[in-house]
Structure formats: structure tokens, C-alpha cells
N, C-alpha and C positions, 0 to 999 in steps of 0.2 A: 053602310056604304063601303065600309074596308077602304084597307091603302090601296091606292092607284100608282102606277109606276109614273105617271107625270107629275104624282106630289113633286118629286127627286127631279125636276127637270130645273135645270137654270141656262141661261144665255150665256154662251164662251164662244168669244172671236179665235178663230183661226191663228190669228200667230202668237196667241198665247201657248199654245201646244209647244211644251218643249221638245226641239229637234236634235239640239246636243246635250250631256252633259256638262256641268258646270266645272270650274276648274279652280281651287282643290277643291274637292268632293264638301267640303264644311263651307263654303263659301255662297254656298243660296240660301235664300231670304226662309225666313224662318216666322210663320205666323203662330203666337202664343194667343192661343183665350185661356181662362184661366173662369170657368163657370161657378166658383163661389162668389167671386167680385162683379162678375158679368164686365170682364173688361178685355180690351182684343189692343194687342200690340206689334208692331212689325218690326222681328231684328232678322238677324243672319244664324243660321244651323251653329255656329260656332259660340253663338251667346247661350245657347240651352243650361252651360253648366250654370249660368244666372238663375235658372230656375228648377236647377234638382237637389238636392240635399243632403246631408249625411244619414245612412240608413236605407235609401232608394232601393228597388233592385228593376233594374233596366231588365227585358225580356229581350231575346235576341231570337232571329229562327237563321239557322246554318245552311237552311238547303243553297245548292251552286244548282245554277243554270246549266242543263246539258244542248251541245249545240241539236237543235229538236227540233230545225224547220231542214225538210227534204224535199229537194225536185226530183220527180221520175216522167214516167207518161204510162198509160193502160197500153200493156203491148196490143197492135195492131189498131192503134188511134193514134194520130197526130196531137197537138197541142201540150203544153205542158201539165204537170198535177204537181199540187202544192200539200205535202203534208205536214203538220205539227204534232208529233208525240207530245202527248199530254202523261201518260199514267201508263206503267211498263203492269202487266199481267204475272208475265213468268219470264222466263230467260227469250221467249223467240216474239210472244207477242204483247201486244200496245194498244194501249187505248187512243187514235187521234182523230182530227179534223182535217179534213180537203176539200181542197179546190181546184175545179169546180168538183163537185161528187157525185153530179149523176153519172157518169161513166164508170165511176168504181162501184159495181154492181159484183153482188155474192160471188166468190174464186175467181174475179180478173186479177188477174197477175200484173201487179206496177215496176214495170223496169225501172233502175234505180242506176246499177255501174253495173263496171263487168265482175265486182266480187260481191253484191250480196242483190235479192230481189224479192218481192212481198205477195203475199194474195189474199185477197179481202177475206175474212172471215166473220164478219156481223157487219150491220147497218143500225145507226143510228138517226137519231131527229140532227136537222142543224149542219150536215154534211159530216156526221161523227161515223167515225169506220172506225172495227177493231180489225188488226193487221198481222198476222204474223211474216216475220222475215225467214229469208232461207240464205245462208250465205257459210263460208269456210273460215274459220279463224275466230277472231276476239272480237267482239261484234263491239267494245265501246272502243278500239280501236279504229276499227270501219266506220264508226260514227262520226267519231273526231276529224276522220278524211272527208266522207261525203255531205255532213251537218253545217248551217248554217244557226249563228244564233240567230233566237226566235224574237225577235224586234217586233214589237205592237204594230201593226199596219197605219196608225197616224204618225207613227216616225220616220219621214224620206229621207233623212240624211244618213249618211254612210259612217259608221261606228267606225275608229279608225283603232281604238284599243276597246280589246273585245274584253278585258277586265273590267271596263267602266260598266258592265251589265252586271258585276258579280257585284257582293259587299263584299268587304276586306276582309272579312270573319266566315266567308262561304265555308265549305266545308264537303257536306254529302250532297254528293249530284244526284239531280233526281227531277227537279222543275223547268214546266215548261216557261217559265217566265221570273224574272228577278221578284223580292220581294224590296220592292222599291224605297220604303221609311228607311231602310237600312244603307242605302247608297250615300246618304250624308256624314254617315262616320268615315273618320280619319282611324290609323292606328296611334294617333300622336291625341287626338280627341279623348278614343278611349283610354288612353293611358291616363289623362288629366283628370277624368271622371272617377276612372278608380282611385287617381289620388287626393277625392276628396271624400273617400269612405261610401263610395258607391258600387256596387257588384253587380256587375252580369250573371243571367243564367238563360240557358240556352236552350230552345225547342229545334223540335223540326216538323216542320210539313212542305212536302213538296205539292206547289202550286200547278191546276191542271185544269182540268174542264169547269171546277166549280167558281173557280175566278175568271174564266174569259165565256161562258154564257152568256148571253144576254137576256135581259126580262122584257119578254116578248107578250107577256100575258098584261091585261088592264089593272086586276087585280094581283098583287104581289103576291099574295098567298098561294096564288096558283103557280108559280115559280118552281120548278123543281129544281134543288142544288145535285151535281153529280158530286161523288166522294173524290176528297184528296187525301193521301197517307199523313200521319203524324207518329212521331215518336216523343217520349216524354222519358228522359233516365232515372234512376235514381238520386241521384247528387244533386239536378238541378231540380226535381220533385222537391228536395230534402230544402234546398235553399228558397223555393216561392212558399211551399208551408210553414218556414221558419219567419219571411215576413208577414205572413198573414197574421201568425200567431203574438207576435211581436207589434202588430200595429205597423208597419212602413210599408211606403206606397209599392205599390205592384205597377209597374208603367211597360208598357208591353209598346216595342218598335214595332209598327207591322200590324195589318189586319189579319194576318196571317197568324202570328203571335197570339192577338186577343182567340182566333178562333181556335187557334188550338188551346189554347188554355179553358176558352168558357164551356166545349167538350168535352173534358173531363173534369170539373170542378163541381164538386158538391157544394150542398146545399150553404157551406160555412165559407166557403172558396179553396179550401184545401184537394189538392190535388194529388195521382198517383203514377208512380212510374208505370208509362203503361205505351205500346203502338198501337195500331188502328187503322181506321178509317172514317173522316165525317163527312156530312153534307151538311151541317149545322148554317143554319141560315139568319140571321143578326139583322131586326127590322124594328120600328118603333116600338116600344112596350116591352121590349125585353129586358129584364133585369138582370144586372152586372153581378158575378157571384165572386169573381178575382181581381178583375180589372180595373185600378185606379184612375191610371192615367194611360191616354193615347198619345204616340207621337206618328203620323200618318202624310202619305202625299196627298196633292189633292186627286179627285178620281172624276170616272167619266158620270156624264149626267145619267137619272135614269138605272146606276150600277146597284150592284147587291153593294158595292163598297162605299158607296155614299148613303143606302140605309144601313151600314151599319156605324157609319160617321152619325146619320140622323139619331137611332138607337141612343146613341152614348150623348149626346150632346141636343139632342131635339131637331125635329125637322125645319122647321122656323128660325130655328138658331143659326145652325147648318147652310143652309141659302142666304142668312145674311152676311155670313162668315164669308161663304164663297163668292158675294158680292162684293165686298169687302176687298175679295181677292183679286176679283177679274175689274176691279176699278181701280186698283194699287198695281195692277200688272203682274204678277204672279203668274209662274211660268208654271204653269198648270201638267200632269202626266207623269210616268214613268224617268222623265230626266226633269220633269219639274221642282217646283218649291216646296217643303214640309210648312207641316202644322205640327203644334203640340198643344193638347187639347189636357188642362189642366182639372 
């Protein structure tokens, strides 16, 4: 029979979708399971160091949000066009998604301002156009003016600090969307974690088409993942094989994290400095070859990111988790509640 994408389906009322973030960033609810014990508990982001320990090494992913949502119009049509850069090609063109995209048909030109303007250059499934831009000067400059950040469409409220989309640790721009687990650390958090003999090491993948697809097919397996970039350095390579080799947990923030890690990780979980590209796709029956522990928001029903919640933790498990959630009130999304999935 295969997996079906409704295994992944559970019931989420509406105003659990979180609209703002939480205020300080460590001050939402904080669901621990903890699957040796099979036991589930409810604290706050800020109890975690309750449950990490000397030797840990947290996984962190640095990418920064670039502001990646554009309004233009198809010259010589009326109504608006909606676009989100997802994945840069080369210096002029872009991998995105628009709205609506039947009008941006092969070489229409999308007015944008009076300094930079685009023209379709491929068509993809799903409203995906690749785009190149034509404009004079510093083009991340020109973005920074005509870019809006790229807010999930079940968010209406209006972001009033546009840092609350980054984590405090961002770093290399590059994604079209935050990597969420991460929006719960403090700089005063992480300091206390390192002073209890805990070490970060830091990935990157900037997050693009392969996270905001949707699984549109019955059977999962028919799902294709598009590629998002990852880089992997030396130093923090040096530090996830040193705890593997040593025995201490490998706890990765971020499904972003786990995938970039479980990409390059051999057979033993050892890892190599190395960039790329994956479409690695994380669904029940997959075996963890790095990954100890999750720490994760919660995600949309039906997503790649709740099988890859399923994956680590069981499908079964996973829905009663999320029941668990949405009867305790847990503010569910992007500006939602974390899990730590032990």
C-alpha cells in the first residue's frame, strides 16, 4: 500500500496558528518527549537546559532570511504578481514562485521599480519560474529596497521587527524562509548552555523550494524534493565527528540541520567538510546515521516536515504528540511552540 500523505493529517483549529512572535524569544512552551521513557511533558524553551547535559553538541544552521517576497505586474497586464525567490542560480538569475503564474509565460518581462526589471526564463510545476533580473548597481542592495520578508501566508499579522524572522545566530543570507527551531534561543540562553560544557557547531542550508512544496501526490514516495544548498566546514565537521567518536549526543535545532547532516553522513554518522546540493527526503523507515536528538516547531499537516518528525519519532507517536498539542493549546507554525524530541 505505501505511505499516503493523509497518514500525516491531524485536526488544527485556526487560532492556534501562531500570528506573532512570542516575547522573549525563550518564553514559549516547550513540549519534551523523551522516547526511551515514552513520557511527554510541558515546560517553556527556557527549561531545555533541564534536559541537555555536559558533552551535548547542539547543531545550529546560520542561514539569514533574505527580504525574498517581490511585487511587480507582467508589463502590459494589469493586476499584481507575487514573487518569492527561493534559490539564486548565478549572479542575475533565481529560482522562484508566483502569483498568480499563468501570465508569466517564457520572456514576459515583470516590472518591478524604475531600477531593476526581470524576464521569465523557464517554467516550472506549482507556479515555479526561473527569472533573471536586469537592473544597474548592487543588486543585494536593490533588494534590500524593493524586498519584502517572506512571511508564510497563514501569518496576517504585520511583523513589526523584522529581526524576529531571523535567529540571533543568522549569519549567511541566502533563504527564502527562517529556520524556525532556532527562533527560541536567546543570546543569554546560549551563553548558559555553553556554561554548562555544551558546544554549538554550525551548518548551513538555505531553505527554498524543498521546504515550501507541498505533497500533492496520495503516495509520498511520489513526492519530488527540489535541491536546497548546504555547506558543511571544516571546524564544525571536525566537532560533530569528534562527538560521534566519543559517544555524546548529536541534537540538531532545525529539520534543516538533521537534513543537512543526514546528507552527508556515512554509514558510521561521520561527516565531511563539504557544499552541495540535496533534495534528501526523511519519511518513515529511514534510518538515523548522526542524528540523536530533535529540537523542532511544530509543522503543517500532510508536510515533508512532519514525516520527517514521523521518521524520527514514529508516525503514531507523532499524532498523538500533536494531539497532545493542539488539546494543551500550543501555538502551532513558524512563530509557534518547539518540541524536543529526546
Amino acid at each position: 500500500m505505501g505511505l499516503k500523505t493523509h497518514d500525516f493529517y491531524y485536526e488544527l483549529p485556526e487560532e492556534l496558528i501562531a500570528q506573532t512572535p512570542v516575547e522573549p524569544r525563550d518564553h514559549s512552551r516547550l513540549l519534551v518527549y523523551d522516547r526511551q521513557k515514552d513520557t511527554t511533558e510541558d515546560r517553556h524553551f527556557y527549561d531545555i537546559t533541564d534536559y541537555l547535559k555536559p558533552g551535548d553538541l547542539l547543531v545550529i544552521n546560520n542561514t539569514r532570511v533574505i527580504p525574498a517576497r517581490i511585487y511587480g505586474h507582467i508589463e502590459e497586464h494589469e493586476g499584481a504578481l507575487e514573487m518569492l525567490l527561493l534559490k539564486r542560480i548565478d549572479y542575475t538569475h533565481w529560482e522562484t514562485i508566483m502569483k498568480p503564474a499563468r501570465k508569466a509565460r517564457m520572456g514576459s518581462k515583470i516590472c518591478i521599480s524604475d531600477e531593476i526589471y526581470a524576464t521569465v526564463t523557464g517554467i516550472g510545476e506549482y507556479g515555479a519560474r526561473t527569472i533573471e533580473f536586469h537592473f544597474d548597481g548592487v543588486f543585494e542592495d536593490i533588494l534590500d529596497r524593493i524586498g519584502n520578508m517572506p512571511l508564510p501566508p497563514y501569518i496576517k499579522e504585520k511583523l513589526e521587527d523584522k529581526e524576529r524572522y531571523q535567529t540571533v545566530y543568522s549569519k549567511i543570507e541566502g533563504s527564502a524562509a527562517a529556520p524556525t527551531a532556532g527562533l527560541h534561543f536567546t543570546p543569554e540562553l546560549m551563553d548558559k548552555i555553553r556554561g554548562m560544557g555544551i558546544d554549538f557547531a554550525t551548518v548551513l542550508l538555505h531553505i527554498g523550494l524543498g521546504t515550501f512544496r507541498p505533497v500533492k501526490e496520495e503516495n509520498i514516495l511520489d513526492h519530488e524534493m527540489h535541491t536546497e544548498y548546504y555547506e558543511i566546514d571544516e571546524e564544525n565537521a571536525d566537532k560533530i565527528n569528534a562527538a560521534i567518536r566519543e559517544g555524546r549526543r548529536v541534537i540538531c535545532v532545525g529539520t534543516t540541520s538533521v537534513r543537512t547532516l543526514e546528507t552527508v553522513a556515512d554509514e558510521n554518522g561521520y561527516v565531511k567538510a563539504t557544499t552541495g546540493n540535496t533534495n534528501i527526503f526523511i519519511y518513515p523507515g529511514y534510518k538515523f546515521k548522526c542524528v540523536k536528538a530533535l529540537i523542532t516547531n511544530f509543522h503543517l499537516p500532510e508536510s515533508t516536515l512532519i514525516m520527517l518528525v514521523s521518521a524520527f519519532v514514529g508516525t503514531e507517536k507523532t499524532l498523538e504528540i500533536y494531539k497532545h498539542a493542539v488539546d494543551e493549546k500550543y501555538r502551532f507554525f513558524s512563530f509557534g511552540d518547539s518540541s524536543f524530541f529526546i
